[in-house]
PDB file with SEQRES, HELIX, SHEET and CRYST1 records, atoms N, CA, C and O in Angstrom:
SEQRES   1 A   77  UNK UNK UNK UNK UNK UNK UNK UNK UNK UNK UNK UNK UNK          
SEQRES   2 A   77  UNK UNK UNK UNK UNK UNK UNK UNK UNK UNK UNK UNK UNK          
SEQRES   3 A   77  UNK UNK UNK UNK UNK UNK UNK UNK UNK UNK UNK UNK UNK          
SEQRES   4 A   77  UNK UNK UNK UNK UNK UNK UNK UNK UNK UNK UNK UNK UNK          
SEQRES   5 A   77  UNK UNK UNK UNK UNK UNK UNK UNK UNK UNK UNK UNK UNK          
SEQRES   6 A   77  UNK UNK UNK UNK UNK UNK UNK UNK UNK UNK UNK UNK              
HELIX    1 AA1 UNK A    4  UNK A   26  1                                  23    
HELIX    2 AA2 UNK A   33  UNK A   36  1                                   4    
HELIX    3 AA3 UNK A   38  UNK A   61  1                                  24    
CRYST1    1.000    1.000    1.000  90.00  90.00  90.00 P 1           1          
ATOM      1  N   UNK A   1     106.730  86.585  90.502  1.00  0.00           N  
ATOM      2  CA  UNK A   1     106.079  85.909  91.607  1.00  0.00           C  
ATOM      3  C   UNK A   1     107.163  85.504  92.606  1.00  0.00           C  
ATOM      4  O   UNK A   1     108.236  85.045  92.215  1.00  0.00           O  
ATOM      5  N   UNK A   2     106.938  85.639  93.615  1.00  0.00           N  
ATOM      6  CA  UNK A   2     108.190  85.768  94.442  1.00  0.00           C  
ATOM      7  C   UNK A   2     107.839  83.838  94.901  1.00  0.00           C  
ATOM      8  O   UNK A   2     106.968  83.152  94.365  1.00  0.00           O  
ATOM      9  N   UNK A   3     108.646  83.450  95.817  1.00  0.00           N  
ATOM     10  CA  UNK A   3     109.031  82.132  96.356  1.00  0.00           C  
ATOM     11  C   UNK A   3     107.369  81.856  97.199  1.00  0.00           C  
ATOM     12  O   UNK A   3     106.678  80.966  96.703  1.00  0.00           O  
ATOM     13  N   UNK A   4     106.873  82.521  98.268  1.00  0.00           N  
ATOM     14  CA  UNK A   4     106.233  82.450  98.736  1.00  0.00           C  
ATOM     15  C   UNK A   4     104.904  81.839  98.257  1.00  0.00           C  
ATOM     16  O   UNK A   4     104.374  80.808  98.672  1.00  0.00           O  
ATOM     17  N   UNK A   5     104.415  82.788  97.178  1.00  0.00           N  
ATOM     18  CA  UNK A   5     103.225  82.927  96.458  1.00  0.00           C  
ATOM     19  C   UNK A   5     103.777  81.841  95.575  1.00  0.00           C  
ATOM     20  O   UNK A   5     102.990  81.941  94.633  1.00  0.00           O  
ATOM     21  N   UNK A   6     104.720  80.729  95.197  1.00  0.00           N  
ATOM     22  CA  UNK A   6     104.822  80.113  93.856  1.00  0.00           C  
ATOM     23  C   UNK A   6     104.283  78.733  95.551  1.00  0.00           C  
ATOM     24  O   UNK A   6     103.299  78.005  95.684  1.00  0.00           O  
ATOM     25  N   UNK A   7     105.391  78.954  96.392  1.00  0.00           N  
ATOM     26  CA  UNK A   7     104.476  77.662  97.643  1.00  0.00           C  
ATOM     27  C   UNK A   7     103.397  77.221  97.220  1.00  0.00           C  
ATOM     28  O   UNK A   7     102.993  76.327  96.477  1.00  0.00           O  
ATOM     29  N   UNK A   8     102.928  78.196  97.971  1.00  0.00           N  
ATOM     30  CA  UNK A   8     101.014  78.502  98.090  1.00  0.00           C  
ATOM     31  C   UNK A   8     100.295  77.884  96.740  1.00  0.00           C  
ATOM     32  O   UNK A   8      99.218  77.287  96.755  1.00  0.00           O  
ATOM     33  N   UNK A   9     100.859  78.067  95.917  1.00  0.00           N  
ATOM     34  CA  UNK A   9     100.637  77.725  94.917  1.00  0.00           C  
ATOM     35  C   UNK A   9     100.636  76.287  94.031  1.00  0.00           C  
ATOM     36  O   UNK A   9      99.931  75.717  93.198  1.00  0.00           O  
ATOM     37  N   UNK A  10     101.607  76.131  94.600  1.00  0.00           N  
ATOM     38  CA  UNK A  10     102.443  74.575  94.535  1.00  0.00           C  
ATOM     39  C   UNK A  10     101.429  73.902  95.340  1.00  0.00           C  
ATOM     40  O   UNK A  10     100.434  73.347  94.875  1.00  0.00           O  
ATOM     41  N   UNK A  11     101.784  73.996  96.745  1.00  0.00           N  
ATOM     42  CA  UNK A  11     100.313  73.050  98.027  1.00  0.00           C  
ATOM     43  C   UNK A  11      99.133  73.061  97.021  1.00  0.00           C  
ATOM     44  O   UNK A  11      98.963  72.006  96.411  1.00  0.00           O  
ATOM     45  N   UNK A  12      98.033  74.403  96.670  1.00  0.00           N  
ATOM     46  CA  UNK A  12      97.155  74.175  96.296  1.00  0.00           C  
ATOM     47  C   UNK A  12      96.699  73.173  94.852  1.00  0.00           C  
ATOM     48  O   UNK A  12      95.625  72.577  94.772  1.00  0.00           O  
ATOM     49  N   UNK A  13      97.747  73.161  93.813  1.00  0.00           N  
ATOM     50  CA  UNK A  13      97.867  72.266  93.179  1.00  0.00           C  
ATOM     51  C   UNK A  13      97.940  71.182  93.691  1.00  0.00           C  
ATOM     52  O   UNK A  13      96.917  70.498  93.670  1.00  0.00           O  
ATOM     53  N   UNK A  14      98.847  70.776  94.165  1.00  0.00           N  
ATOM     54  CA  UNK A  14      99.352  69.229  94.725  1.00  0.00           C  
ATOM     55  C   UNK A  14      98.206  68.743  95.405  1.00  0.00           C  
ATOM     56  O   UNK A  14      98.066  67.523  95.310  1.00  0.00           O  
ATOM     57  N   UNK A  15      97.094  69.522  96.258  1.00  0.00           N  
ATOM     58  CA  UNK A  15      95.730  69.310  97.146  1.00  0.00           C  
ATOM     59  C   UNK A  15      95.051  68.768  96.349  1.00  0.00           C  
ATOM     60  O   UNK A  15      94.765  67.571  96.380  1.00  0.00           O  
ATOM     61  N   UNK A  16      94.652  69.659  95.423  1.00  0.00           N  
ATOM     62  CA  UNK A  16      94.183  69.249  93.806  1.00  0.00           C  
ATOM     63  C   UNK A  16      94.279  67.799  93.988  1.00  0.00           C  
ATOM     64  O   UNK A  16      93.684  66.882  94.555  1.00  0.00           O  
ATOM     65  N   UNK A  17      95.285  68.010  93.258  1.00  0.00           N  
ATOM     66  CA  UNK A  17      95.906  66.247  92.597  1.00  0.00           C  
ATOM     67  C   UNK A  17      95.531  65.202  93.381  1.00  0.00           C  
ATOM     68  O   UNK A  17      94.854  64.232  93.041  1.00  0.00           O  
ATOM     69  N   UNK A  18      96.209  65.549  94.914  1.00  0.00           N  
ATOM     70  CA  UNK A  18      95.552  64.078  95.714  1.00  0.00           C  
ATOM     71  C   UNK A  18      94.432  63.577  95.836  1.00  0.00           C  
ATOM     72  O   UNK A  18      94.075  62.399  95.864  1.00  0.00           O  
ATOM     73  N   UNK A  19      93.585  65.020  95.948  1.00  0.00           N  
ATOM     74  CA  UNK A  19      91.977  64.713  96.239  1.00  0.00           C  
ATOM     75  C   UNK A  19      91.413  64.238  95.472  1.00  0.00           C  
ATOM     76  O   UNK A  19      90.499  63.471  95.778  1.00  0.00           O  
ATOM     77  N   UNK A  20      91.772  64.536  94.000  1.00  0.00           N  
ATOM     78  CA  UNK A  20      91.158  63.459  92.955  1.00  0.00           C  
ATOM     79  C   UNK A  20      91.724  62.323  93.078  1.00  0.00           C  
ATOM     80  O   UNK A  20      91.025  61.326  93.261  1.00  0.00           O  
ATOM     81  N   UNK A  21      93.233  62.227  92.997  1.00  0.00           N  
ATOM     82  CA  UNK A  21      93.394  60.606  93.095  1.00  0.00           C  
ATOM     83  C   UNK A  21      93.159  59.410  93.947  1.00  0.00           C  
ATOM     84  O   UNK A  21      93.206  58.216  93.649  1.00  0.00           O  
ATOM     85  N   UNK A  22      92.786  60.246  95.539  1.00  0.00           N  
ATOM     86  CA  UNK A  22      91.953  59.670  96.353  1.00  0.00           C  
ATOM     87  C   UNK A  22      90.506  59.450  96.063  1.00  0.00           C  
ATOM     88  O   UNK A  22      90.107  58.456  96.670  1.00  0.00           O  
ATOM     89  N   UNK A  23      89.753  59.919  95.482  1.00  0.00           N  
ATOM     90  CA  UNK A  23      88.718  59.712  95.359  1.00  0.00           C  
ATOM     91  C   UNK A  23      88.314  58.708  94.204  1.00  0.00           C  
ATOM     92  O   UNK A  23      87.571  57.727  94.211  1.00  0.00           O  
ATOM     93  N   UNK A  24      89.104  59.332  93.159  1.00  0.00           N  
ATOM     94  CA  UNK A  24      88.753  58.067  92.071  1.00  0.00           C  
ATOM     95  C   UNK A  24      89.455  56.613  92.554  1.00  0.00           C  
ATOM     96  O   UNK A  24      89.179  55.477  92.168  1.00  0.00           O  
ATOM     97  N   UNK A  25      90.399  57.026  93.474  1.00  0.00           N  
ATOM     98  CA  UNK A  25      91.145  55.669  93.679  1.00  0.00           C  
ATOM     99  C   UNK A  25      89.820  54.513  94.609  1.00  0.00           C  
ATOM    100  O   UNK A  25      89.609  53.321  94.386  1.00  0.00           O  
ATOM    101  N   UNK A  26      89.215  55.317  95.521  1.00  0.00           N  
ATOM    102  CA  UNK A  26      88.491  54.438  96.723  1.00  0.00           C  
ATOM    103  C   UNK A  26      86.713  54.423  95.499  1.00  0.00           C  
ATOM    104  O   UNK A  26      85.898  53.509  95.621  1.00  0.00           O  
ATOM    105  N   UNK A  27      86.595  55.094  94.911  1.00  0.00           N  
ATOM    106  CA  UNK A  27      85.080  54.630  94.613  1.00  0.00           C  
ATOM    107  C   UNK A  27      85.353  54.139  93.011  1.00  0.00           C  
ATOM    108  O   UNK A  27      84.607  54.253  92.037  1.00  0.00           O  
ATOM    109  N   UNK A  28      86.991  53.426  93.136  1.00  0.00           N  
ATOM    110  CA  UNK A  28      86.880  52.680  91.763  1.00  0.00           C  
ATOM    111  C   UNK A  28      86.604  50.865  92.094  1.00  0.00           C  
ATOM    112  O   UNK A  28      86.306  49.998  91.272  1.00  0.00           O  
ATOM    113  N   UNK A  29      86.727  50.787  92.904  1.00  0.00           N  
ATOM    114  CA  UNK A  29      86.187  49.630  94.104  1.00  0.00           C  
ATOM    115  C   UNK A  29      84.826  48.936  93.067  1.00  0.00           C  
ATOM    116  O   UNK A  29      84.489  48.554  91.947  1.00  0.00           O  
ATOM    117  N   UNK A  30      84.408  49.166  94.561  1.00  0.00           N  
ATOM    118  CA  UNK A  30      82.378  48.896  93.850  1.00  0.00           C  
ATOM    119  C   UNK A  30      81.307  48.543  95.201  1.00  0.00           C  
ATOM    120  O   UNK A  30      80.130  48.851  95.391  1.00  0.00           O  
ATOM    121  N   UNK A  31      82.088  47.919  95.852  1.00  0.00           N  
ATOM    122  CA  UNK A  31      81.683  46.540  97.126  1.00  0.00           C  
ATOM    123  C   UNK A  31      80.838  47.540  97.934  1.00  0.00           C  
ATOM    124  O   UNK A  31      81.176  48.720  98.018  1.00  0.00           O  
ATOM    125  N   UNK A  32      79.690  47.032  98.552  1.00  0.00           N  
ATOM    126  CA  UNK A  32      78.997  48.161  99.200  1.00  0.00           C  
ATOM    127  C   UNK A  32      79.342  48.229 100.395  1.00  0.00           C  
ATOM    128  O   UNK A  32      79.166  49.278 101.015  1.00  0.00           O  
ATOM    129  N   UNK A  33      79.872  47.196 100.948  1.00  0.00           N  
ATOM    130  CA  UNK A  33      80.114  47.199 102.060  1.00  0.00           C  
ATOM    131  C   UNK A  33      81.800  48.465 102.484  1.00  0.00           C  
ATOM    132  O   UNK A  33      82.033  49.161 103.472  1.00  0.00           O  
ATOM    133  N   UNK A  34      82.587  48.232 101.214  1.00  0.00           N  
ATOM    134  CA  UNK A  34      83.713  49.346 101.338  1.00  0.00           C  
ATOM    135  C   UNK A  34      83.483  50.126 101.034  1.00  0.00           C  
ATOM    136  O   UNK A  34      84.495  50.825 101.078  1.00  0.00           O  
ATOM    137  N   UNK A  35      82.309  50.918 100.481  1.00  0.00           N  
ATOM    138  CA  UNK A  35      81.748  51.883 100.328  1.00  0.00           C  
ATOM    139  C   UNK A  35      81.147  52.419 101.055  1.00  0.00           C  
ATOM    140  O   UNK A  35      81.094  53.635 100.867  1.00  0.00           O  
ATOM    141  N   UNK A  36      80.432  51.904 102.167  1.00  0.00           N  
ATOM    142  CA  UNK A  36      79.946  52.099 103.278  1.00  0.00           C  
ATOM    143  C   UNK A  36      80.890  52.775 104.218  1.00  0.00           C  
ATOM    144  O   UNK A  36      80.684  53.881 104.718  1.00  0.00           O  
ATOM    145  N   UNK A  37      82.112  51.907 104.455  1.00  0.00           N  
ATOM    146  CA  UNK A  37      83.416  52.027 105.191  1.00  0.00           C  
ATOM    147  C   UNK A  37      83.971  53.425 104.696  1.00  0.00           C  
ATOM    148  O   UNK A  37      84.457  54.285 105.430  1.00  0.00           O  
ATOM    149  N   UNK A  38      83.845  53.485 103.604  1.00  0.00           N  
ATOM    150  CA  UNK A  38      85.015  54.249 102.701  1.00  0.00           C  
ATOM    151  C   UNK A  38      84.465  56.101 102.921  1.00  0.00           C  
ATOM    152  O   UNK A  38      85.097  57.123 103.188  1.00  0.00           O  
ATOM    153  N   UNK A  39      83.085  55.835 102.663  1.00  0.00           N  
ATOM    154  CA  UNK A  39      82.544  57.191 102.730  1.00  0.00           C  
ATOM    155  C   UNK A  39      82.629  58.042 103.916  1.00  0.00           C  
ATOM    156  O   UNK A  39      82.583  59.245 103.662  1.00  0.00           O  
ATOM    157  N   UNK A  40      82.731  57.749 105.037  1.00  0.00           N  
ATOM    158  CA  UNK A  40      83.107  59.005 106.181  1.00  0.00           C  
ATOM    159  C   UNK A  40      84.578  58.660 105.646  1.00  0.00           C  
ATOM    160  O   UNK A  40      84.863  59.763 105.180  1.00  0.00           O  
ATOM    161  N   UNK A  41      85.694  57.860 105.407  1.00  0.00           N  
ATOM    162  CA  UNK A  41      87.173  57.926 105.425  1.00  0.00           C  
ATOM    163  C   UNK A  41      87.039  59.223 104.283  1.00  0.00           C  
ATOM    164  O   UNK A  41      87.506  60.266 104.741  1.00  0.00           O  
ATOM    165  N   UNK A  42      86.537  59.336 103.007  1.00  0.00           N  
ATOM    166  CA  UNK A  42      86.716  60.145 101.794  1.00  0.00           C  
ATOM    167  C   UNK A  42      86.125  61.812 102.819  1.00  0.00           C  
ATOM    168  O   UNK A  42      86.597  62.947 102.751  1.00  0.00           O  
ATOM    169  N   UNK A  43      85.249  61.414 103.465  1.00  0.00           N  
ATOM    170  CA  UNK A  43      84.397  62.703 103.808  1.00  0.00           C  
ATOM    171  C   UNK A  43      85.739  63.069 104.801  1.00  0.00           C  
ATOM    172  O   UNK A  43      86.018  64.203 104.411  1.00  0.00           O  
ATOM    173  N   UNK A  44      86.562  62.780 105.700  1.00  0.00           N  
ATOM    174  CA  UNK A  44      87.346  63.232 106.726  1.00  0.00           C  
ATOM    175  C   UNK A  44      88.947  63.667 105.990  1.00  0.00           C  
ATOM    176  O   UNK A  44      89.723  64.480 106.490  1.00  0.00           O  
ATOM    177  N   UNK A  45      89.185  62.890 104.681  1.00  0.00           N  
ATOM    178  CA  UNK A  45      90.578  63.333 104.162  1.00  0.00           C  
ATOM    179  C   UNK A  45      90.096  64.224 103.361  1.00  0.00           C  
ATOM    180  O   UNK A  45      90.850  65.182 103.192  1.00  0.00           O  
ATOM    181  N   UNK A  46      89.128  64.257 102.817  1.00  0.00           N  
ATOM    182  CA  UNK A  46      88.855  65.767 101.900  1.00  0.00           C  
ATOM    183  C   UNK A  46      88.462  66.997 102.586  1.00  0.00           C  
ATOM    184  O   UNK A  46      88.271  68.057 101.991  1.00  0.00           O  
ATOM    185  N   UNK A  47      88.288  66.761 104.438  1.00  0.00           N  
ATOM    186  CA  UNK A  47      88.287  67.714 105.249  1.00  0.00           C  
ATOM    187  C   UNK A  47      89.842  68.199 105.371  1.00  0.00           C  
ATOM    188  O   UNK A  47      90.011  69.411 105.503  1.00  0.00           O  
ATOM    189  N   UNK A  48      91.037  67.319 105.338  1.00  0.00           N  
ATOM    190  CA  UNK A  48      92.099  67.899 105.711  1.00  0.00           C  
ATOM    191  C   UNK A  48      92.460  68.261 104.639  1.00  0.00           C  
ATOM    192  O   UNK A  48      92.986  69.374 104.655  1.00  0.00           O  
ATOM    193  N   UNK A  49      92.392  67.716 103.565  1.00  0.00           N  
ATOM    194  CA  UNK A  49      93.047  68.583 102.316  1.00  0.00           C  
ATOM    195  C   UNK A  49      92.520  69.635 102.117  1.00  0.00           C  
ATOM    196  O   UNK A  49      93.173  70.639 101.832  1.00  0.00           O  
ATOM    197  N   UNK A  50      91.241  69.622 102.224  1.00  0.00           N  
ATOM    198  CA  UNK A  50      90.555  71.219 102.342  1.00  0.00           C  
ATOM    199  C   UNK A  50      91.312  72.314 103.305  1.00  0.00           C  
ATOM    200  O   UNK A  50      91.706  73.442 103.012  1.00  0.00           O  
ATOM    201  N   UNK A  51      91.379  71.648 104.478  1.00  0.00           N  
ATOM    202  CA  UNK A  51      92.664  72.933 105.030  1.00  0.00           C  
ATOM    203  C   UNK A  51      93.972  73.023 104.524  1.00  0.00           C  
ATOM    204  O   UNK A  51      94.801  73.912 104.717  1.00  0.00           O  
ATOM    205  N   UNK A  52      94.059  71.996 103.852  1.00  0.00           N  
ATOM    206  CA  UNK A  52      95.741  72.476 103.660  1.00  0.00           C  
ATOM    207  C   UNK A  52      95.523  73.301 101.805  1.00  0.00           C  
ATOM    208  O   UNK A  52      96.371  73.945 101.186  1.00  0.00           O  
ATOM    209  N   UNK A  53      94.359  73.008 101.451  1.00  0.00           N  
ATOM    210  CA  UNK A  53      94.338  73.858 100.327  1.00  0.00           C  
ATOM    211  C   UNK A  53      94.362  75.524 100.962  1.00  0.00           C  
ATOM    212  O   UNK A  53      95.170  76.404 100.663  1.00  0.00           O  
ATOM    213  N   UNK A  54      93.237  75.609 101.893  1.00  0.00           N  
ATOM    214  CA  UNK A  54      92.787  77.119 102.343  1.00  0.00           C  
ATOM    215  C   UNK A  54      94.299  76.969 102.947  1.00  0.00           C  
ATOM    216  O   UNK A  54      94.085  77.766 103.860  1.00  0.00           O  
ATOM    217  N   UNK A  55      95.595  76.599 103.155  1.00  0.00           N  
ATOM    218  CA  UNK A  55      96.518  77.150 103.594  1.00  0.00           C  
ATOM    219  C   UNK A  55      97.586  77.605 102.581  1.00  0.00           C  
ATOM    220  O   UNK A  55      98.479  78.445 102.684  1.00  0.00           O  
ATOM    221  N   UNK A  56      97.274  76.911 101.717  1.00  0.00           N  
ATOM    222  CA  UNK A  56      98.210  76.723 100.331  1.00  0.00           C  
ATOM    223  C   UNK A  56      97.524  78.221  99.586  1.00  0.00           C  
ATOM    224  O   UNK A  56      98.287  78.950  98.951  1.00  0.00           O  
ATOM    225  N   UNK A  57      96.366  78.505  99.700  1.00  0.00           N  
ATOM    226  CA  UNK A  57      95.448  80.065  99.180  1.00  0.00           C  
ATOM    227  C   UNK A  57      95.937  80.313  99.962  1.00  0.00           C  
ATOM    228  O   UNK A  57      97.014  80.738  99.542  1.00  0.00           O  
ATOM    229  N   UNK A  58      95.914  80.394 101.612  1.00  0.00           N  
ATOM    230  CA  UNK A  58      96.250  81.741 102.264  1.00  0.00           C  
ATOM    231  C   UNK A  58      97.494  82.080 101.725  1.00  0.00           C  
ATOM    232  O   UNK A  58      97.784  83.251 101.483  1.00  0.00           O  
ATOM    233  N   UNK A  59      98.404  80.955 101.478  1.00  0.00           N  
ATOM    234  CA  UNK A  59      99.809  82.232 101.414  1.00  0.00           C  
ATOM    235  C   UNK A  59     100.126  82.637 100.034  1.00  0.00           C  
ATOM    236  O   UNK A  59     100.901  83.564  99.797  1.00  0.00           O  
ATOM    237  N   UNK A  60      99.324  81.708  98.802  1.00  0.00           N  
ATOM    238  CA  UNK A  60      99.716  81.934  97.352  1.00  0.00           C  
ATOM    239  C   UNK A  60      98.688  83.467  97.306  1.00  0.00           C  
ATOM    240  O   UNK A  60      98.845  84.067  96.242  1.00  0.00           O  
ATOM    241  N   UNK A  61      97.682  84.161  98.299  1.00  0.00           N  
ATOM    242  CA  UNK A  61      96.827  85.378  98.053  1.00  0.00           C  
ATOM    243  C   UNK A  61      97.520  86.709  98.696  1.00  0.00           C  
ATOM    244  O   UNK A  61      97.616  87.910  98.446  1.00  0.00           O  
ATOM    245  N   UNK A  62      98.047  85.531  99.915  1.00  0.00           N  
ATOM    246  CA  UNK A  62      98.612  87.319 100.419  1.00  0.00           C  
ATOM    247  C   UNK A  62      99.364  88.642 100.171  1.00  0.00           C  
ATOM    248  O   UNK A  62     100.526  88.576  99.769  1.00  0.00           O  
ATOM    249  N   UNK A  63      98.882  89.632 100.347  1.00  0.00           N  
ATOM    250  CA  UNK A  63      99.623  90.512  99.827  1.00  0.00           C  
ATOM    251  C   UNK A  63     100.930  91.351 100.564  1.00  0.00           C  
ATOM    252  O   UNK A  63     100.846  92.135 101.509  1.00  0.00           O  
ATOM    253  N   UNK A  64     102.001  90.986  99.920  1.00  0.00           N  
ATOM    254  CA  UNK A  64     103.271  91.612 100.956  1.00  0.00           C  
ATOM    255  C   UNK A  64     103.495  92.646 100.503  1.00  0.00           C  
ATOM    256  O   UNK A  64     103.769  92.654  99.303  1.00  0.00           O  
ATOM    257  N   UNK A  65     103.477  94.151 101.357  1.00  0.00           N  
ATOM    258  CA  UNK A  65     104.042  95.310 101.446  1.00  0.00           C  
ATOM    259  C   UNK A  65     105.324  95.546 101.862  1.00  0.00           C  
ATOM    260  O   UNK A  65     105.439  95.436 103.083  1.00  0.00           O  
ATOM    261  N   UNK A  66     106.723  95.945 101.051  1.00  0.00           N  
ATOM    262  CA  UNK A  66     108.013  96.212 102.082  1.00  0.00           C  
ATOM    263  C   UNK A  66     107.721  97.102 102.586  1.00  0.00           C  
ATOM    264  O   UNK A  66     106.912  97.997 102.342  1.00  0.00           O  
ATOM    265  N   UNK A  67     108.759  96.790 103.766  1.00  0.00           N  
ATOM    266  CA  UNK A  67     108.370  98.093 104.615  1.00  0.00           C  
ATOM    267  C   UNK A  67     109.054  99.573 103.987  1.00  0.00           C  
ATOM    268  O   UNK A  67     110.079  99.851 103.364  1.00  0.00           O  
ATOM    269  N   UNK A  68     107.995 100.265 104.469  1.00  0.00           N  
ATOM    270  CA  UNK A  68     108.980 101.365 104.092  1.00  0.00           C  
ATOM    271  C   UNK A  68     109.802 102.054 104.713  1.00  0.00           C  
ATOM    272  O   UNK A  68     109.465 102.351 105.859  1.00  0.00           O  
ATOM    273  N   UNK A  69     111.510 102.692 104.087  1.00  0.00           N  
ATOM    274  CA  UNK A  69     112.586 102.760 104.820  1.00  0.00           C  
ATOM    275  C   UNK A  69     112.471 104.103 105.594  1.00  0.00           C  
ATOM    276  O   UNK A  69     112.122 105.171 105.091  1.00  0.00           O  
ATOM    277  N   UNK A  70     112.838 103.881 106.970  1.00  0.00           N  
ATOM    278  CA  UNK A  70     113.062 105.007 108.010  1.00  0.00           C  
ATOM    279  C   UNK A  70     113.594 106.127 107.322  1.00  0.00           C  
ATOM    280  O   UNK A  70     114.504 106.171 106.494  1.00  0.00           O  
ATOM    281  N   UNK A  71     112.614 107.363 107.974  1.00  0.00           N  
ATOM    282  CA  UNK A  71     113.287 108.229 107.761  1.00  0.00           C  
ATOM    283  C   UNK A  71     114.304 109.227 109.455  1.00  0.00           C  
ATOM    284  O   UNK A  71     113.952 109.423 110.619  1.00  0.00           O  
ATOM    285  N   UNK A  72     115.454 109.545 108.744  1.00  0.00           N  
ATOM    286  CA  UNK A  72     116.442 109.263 109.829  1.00  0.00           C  
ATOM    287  C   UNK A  72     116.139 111.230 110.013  1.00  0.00           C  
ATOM    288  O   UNK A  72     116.104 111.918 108.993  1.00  0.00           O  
ATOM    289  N   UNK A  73     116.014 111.658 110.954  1.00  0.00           N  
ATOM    290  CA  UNK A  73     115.887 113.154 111.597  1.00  0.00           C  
ATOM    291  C   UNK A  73     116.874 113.829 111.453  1.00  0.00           C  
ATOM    292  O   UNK A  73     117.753 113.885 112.313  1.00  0.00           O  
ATOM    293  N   UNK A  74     116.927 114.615 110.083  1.00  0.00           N  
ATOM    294  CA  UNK A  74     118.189 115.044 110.998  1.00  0.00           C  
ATOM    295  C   UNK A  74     118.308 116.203 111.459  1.00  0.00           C  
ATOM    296  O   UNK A  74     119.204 116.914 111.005  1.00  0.00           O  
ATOM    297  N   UNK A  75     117.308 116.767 112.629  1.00  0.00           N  
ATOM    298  CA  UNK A  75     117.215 117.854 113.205  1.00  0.00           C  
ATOM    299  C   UNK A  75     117.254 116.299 114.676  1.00  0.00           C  
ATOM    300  O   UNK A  75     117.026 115.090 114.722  1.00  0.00           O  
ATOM    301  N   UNK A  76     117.551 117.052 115.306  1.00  0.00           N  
ATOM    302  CA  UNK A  76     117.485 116.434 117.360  1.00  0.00           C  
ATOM    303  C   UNK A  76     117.226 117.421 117.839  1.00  0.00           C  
ATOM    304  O   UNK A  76     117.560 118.585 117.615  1.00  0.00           O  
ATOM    305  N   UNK A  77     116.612 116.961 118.520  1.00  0.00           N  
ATOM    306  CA  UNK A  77     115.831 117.837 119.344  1.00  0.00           C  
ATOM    307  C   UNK A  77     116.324 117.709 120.925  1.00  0.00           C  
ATOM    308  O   UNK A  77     115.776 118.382 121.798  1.00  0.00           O  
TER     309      UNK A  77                                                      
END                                                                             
């Protein structure tokens, strides 16, 4: 697994991790009133971790081709 794809990989874990510990962290509370508060805050950070997961997949999926090496002429024309 090359450096790239272990990233990608790494972010999407680590996304993981926060999003649960944010979540169990704010609805271990109780109060309705911070619950009230709390629920668009949980709904808007699990929007950004959601992109930074789909960024952490985009690069742990992609597939890299080397290029392949020139071939050098050796007729000139």
């Amino acid at each position: 697994m090359d450096k790239s794809r272990l990233y990608g990989l790494l972010i999407c874990i680590g996304i993981v991790i926060v999003g649960i510990l944010f979540v169990v962290g704010v609805f271990k509370g109780g109060r309705i009133g911070y619950i009230a508060l709390a629920v668009p805050v949980v709904i808007f950070t699990l929007g950004v971790l959601g992109l930074g997961f789909w960024i952490g997949w985009t690069i742990f999926s992609i597939k890299v081709v080397p290029p392949e090496p020139e071939e050098k002429d050796s007729e000139k024309k």
